[in-house]
DRENDO-1510 file (C-alpha; in Angstrom, 1 decimal, always signed):
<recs>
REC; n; res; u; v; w
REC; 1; UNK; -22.8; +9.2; +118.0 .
REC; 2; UNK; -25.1; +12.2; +116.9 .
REC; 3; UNK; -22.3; +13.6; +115.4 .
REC; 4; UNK; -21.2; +10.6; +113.3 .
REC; 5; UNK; -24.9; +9.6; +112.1 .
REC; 6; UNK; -25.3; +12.7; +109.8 .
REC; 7; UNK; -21.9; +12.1; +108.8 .
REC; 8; UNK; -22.7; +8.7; +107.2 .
REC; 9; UNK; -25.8; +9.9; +105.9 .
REC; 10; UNK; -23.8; +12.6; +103.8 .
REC; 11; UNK; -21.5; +9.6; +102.7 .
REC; 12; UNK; -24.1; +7.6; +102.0 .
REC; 13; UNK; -26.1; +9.6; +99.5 .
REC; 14; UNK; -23.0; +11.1; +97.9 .
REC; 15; UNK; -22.1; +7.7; +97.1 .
REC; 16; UNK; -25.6; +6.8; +95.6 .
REC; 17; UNK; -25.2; +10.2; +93.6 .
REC; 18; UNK; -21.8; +8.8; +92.4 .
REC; 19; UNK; -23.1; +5.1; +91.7 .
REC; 20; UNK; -26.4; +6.8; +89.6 .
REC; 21; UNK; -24.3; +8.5; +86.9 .
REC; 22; UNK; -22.6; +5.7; +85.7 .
REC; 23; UNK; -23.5; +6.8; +81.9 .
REC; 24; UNK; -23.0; +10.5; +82.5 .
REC; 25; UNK; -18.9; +9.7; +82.6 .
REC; 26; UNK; -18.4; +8.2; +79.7 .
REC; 27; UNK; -18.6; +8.8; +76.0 .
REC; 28; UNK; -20.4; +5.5; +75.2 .
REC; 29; UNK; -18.7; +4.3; +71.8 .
REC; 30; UNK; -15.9; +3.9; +70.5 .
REC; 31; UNK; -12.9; +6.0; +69.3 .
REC; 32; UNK; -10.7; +4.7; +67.0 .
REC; 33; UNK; -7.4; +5.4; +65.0 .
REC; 34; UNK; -4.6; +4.2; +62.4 .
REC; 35; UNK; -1.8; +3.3; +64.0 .
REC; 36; UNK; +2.1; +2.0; +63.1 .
REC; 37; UNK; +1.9; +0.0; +59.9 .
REC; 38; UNK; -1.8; +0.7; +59.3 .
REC; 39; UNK; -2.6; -1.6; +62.0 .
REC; 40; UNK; -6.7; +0.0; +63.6 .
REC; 41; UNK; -6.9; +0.4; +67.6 .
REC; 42; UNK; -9.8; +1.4; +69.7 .
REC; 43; UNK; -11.5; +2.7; +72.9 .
REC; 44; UNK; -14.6; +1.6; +74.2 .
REC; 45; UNK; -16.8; +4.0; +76.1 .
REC; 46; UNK; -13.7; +6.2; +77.5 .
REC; 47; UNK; -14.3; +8.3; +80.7 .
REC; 48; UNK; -15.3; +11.8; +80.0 .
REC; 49; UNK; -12.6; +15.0; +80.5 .
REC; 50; UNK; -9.2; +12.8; +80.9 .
REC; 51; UNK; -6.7; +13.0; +78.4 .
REC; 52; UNK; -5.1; +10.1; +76.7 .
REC; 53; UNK; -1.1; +10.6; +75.5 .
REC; 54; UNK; -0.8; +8.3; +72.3 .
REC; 55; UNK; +2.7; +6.2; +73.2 .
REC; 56; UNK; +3.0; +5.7; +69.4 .
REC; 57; UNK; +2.1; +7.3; +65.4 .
REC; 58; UNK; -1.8; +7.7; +65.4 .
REC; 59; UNK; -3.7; +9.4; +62.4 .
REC; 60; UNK; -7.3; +8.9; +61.0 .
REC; 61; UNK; -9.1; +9.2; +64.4 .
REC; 62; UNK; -12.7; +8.4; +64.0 .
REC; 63; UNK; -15.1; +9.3; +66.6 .
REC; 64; UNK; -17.9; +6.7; +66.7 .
REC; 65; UNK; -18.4; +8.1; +70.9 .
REC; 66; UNK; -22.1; +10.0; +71.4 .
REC; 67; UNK; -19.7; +12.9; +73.1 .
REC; 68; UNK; -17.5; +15.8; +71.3 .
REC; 69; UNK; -13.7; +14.4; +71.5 .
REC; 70; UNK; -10.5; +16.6; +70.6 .
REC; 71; UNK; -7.0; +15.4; +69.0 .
REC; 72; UNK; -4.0; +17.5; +69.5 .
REC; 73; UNK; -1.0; +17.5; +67.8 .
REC; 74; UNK; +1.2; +17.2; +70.9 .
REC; 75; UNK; +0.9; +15.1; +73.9 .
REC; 76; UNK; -0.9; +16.1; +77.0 .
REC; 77; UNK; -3.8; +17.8; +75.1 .
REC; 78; UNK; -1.6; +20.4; +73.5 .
REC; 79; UNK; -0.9; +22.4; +70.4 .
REC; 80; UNK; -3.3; +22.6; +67.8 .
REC; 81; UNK; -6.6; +21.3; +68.7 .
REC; 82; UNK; -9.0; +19.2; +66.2 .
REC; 83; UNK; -12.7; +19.1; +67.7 .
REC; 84; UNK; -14.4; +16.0; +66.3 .
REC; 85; UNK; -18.3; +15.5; +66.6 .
REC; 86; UNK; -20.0; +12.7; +67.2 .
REC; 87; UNK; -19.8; +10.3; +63.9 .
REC; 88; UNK; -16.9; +12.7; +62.6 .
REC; 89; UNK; -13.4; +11.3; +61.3 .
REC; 90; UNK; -10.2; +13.5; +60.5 .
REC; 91; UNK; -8.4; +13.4; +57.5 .
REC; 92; UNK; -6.4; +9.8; +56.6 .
REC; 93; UNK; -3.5; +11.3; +56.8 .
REC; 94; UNK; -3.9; +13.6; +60.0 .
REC; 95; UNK; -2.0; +12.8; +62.8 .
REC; 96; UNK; -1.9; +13.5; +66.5 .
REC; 97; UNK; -0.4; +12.8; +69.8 .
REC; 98; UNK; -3.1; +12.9; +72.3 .
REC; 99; UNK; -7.0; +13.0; +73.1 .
REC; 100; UNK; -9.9; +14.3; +75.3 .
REC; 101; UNK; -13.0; +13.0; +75.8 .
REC; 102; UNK; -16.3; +15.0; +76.0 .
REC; 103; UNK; -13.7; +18.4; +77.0 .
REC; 104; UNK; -15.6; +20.6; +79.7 .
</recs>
């Protein structure tokens, strides 16, 4: 028993620690980008650091997130790397295969 109360202390306060950032993972907005026949899709408030693989054309990506994001030209967040700030867009015509979220 002495051994298992400091235990669920520790638990207990990591999980408050986890519950309190709730903000602090994701980049509140919301991305967007051109897809097949000009059709517009979106993310709203993505979680930070996790790359997204695009299943299909994307171009145009607009970052309307308060958090850096970064298009590559290949999937799993390789090849060449776009860095878009907050409020930035690419190009029209600039296309890419996957996307990061507020990179560390």
């Amino acid at each position: 028993m002495r051994i298992l109360r400091p235990l669920v202390l520790a638990l207990g306060g990591f999980a408050l620690a986890v519950a309190g950032t709730g903000d602090a993972v994701a980049a509140n907005g919301t991305f967007a980008w051109v897809g097949p026949q000009g059709r517009t899709y979106s993310i709203q408030n993505p979680p930070d650091n996790k790359c997204y693989d695009l299943g299909q054309e994307a171009r145009g990506a607009r970052n309307a997130t308060k958090q850096p994001v970064v298009v590559y030209s290949r999937k799993r967040c390789k090849g060449a790397a776009t860095r878009l700030a907050p409020g930035q867009a690419a190009p029209s015509r600039a296309r890419f295969a996957s996307v990061i979220f507020n990179p560390r």
